[in-house]
N, C-alpha and C positions, 0 to 999 in steps of 0.2 A: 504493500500500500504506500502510495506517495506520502510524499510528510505533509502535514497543515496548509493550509491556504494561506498565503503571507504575502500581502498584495499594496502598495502602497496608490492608493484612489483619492483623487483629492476631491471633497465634496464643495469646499469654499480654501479660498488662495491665503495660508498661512504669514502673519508677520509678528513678529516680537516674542518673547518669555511667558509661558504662561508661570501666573504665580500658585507656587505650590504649598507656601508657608502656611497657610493657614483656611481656615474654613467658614464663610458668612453668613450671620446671623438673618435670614431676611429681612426687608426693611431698613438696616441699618444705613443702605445707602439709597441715595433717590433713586439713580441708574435702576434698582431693581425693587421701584415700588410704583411703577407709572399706576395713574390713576385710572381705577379698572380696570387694571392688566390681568391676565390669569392668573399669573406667580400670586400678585399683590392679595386679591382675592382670596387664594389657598391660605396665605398668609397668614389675609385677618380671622380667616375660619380655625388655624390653628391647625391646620393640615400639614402645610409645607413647615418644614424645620430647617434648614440647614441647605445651602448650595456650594456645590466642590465644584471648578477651581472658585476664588475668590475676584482675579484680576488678573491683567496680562495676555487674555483671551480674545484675535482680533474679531470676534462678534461673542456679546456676553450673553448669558442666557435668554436675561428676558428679553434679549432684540430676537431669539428664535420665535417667539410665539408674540411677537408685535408686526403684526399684518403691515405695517405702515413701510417697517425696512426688511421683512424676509420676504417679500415679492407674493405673498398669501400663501404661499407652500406650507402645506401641513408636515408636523415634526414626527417622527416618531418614536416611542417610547417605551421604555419596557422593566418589569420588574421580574423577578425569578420567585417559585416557591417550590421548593423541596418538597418530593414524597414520602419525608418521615414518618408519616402516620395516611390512611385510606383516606381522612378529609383536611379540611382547611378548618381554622378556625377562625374565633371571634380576633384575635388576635391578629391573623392577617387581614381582616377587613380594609386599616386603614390604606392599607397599601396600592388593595383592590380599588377602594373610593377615588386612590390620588387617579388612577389609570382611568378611571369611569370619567373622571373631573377634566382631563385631558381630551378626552372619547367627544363627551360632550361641546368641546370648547373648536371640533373638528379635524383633532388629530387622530393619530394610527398608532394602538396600542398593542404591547406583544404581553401577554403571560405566559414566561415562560418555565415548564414545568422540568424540574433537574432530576430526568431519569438516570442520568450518569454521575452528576454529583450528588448525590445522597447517599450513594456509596460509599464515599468519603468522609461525610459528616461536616458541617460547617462550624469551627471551633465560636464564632463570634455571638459573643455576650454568656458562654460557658465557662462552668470553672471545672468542667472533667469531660472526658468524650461521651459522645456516644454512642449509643448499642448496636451493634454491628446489624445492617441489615443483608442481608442475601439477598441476590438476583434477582428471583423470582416473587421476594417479597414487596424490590423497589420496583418492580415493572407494573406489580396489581396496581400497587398505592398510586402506582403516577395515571394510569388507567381510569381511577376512579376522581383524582384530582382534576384532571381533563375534564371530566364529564361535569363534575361541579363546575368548574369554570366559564362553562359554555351552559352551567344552566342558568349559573348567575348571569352571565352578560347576557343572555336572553331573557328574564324577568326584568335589568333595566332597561334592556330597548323598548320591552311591552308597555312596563308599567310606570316609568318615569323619562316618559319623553318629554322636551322641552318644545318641540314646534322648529329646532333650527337642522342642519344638517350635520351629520357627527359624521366622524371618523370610524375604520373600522376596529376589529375587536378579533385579534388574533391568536390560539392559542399552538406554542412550538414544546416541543420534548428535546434537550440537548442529546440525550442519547441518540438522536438521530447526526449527530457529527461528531461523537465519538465513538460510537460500538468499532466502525470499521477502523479506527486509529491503532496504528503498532504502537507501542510506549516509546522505544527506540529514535522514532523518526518525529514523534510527537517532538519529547523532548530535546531534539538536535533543533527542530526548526523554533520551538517557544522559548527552552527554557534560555537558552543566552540573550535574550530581551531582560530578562527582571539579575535584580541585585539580591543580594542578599541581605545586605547590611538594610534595603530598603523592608524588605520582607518580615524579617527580624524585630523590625522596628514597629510594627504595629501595634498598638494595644492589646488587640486581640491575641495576638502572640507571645507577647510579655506576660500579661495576665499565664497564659498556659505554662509558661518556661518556668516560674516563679512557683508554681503550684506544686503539693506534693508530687502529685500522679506525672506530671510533664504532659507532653506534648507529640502525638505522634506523626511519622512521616507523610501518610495520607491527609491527617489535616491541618496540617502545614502547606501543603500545595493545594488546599482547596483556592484558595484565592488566587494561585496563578488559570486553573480553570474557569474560575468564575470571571476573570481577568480575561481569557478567553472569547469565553461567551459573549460578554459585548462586543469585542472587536467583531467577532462571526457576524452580531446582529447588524452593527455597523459596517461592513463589507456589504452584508447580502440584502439588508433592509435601510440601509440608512437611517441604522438606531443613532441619536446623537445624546439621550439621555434615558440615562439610569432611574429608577426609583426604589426605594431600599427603603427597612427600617434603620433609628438611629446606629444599630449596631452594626450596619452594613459600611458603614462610611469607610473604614481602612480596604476589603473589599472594592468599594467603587474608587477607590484611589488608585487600586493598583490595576483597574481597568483602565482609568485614565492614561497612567502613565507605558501601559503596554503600547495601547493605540497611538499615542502621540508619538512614541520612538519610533512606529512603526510606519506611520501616515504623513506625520508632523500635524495632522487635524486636530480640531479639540471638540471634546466630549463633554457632557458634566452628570453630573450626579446630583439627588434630591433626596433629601430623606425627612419619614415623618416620623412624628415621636410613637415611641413606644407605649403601649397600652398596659396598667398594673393592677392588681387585686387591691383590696385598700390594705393588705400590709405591704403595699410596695413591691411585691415579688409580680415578674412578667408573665403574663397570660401566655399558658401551652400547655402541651402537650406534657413537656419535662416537668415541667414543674408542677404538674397536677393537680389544677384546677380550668381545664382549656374546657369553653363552652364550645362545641363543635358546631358545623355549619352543613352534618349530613343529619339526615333527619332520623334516621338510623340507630344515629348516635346523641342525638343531643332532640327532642321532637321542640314543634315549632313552639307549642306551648312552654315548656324549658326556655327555649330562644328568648322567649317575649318577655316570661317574668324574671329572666335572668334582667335586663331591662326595666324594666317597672319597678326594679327592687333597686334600683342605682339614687344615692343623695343625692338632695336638691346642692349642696355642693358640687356635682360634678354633670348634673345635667343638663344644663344649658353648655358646658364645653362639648359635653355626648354628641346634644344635635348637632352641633358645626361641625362634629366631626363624621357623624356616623350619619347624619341622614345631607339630602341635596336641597333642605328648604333653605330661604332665600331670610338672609340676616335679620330684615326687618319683621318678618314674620316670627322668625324665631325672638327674636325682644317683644315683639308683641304674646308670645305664649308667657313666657316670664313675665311680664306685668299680669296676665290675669293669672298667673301660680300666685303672686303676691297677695291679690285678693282671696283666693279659692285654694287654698294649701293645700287643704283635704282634698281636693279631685284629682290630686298629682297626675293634671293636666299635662304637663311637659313630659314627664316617666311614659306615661299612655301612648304619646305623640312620638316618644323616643321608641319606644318599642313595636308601634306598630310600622313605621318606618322601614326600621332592620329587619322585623321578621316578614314582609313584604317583599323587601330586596332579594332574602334568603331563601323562601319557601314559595314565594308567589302571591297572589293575592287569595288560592284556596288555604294554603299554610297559616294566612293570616286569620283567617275565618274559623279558622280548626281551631287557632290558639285563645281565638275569644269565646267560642263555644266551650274550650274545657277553664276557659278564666273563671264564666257564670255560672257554669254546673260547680264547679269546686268553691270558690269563694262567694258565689252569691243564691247557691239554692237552688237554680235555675233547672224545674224540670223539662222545661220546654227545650233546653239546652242539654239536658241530659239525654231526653229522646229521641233527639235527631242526633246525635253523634252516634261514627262509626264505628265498627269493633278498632280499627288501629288507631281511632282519637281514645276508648276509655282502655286500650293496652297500655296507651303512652301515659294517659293522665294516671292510671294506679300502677305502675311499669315496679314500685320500689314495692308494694304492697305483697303478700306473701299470695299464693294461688294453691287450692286444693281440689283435684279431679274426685269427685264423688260418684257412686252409685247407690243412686237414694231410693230405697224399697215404698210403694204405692203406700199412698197415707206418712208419710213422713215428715215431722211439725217444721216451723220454718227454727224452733230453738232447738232441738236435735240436730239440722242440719248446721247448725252454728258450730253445737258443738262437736259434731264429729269431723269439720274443719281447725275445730283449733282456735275460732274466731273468739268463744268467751271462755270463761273459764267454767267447771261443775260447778253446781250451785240450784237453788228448788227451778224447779218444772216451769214453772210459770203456768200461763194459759198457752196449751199447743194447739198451729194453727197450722191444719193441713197445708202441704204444699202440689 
């Protein structure tokens, strides 16, 4: 097999340094706060965190998604998520939102699913490896992440169209540009692009070297793959930005700097913050408590109230982040929470939202049918649900298969489930 595709393409005519010291806060400069720009907007919603490079760059980000000097050509964009587990979670949402937020605004987005790097493991924001997955375990998982992918971005084309013209909505498997790679020839034609000392330098690295357990050689070179993978997308799609969580940023650094040595082009990178439990620990998988985004796994009623159960602390950030309503609306729900506390109008507003995006608009209808049967009585609500809404809604609840002899009270049957405890007869009533 030939070695990598190593092609230098110039998308726009390179001049000056870019600068690599350092990483911008957005807004801190006007350059990347125009009025009403997309970036500015993610912005204020609390989406966008961070843009890599800072300066030095002969067109700066936000001139890519300013119609006024990129000729109206749409950008394109792209985030990765790992098949570490069968679904996505609550935790990558925001990532998925920035791509949607892009989508919308008329560009061309890539989710891209890392059949190949999940084998590896991505050390960034760990303090130990993890669990080795086999072959055939990372192929199901990325199988099933596709298919979420593509059902999500089909629920917002349905259900939250804007009326304008979007971009399209792309999903790639990296395992498709490396299964046929030799390691040999991989690493003759990549690995003499990266440093060491650069590599080394990362946080995410230091963190691992520092630690008892260390750091092993597989995920150590996750980031010259993932370094990779952008250039792939910027070769073949004309990916020119990254979108990552905060813990991506040493990763989309060393995409940058593959591409540029190798193009002299410049790329950037965006990252949104990271999502926490309220004792601060990261929503996943790992660290166990990841609300899932398969229904499977987590039903949409779960989804909803996991939601509805969020502080008036942190829910008007929720909205800006997790649903597409439009700021002043969202100020307008918060002033009537101010009046109306009890109706934890905004929580409602927040959760119907996500579980919407997530399950569709019948997922969201399921999740309020078992809200009323469960917390509000509701047997009209109980009557029309169907067996897989009240398997979900008593899903923790114990189950006992009976063969109950003709004439059997509805208290015998209790208790030859186990439901009460012995104790007098009562009044029995045939069943």
């Amino acid at each position: 097999m030939a070695a990598p595709m190593l092609r230098c393409t110039s998308w726009v005519r390179w001049c000056g340094t870019p600068g690599l010291s350092g990483v911008l806060l957005l807004g801190l400069r006007a350059a990347h706060s125009g009025a009403q720009g997309l970036l500015a907007a993610q912005k204020a919603r609390g989406l966008f965190k961070e843009f890599f490079p800072d300066r030095g760059t002969k067109i700066e980000l936000p001139e890519l998604f300013d119609r006024r000097t990129a000729g109206h050509l749409p950008q394109t964009i792209y985030c990765g998520f790992d098949p570490t587990a069968d679904s996505l979670h609550v935790g990558h949402l925001l990532t998925l939102l920035g791509l949607f937020h892009f989508q919308r605004a008329g560009h061309n987005v890539i989710a891209l699913v890392g059949g190949a790097t999940a084998r590896l493991g991505d050390p960034s924001g760990r303090t130990k490896e993890r669990e080795a997955l086999d072959a055939e375990c990372v192929q199901s998982n990325a199988r099933a992440l596709r298919r979420e992918l593509e059902t999500l971005a089909a629920h917002h084309q349905q259900l939250f169209t804007n009326g304008r013209t979007w971009g399209s909505f792309t999903v790639l498997d990296n395992s498709s540009w490396y299964q046929q790679q030799h390691l040999v020839d991989f690493l003759a034609a990549v690995g003499g692009h990266f440093r060491m000392g650069t590599l080394l330098s990362r946080q995410s690295v230091q963190t691992r070297l520092k630690s008892p357990e260390g750091m092993s050689l597989a995920e150590f070179l996750y980031q010259v793959l993932q370094a990779y993978d952008f250039y792939y997308l910027f070769q073949r799609y004309g990916c020119r930005v990254q979108l990552g969580g905060s813990d991506q940023l040493g990763n989309i650094m060393s995409g940058y700097e593959f591409i540029h040595k190798l193009t002299g082009e410049d790329v950037f990178g965006i990252t949104v913050p990271l999502i926490t439990s309220t004792t601060g620990a990261k929503l996943g998988k790992s660290a166990g408590n990841a609300v899932w985004l398969n229904r499977d796994k987590t039903s949409p009623f779960e989804l909803y109230q996991f939601f509805v159960r969020q502080q008036d602390d942190s829910v008007e950030r929720y909205l800006k982040l997790f649903t597409f309503l439009p700021l002043p609306e969202i100020d307008h729900i918060m002033q009537q929470h101010v009046k109306e506390p009890e109706k934890r109008g905004p929580q409602k507003r927040l959760a119907a939202e996500v579980t919407k995006l997530v399950h569709g608009q019948e997922g969201l209808d399921s999740a309020k049918r078992c809200t009323q049967a469960l917390y509000h009585s509701s047997i009209d609500a109980l009557e029309v649900m169907s067996d897989q809404e009240l398997k979900e809604l008593f899903k923790e609840a114990s189950f006992s298969e009976l063969v109950l002899d003709p004439g059997t009270s509805v208290l015998d049957t209790c208790r030859k489930a186990n439901a009460i405890p012995d104790g007098p007869r009562g009044f029995p009533v045939a069943v």
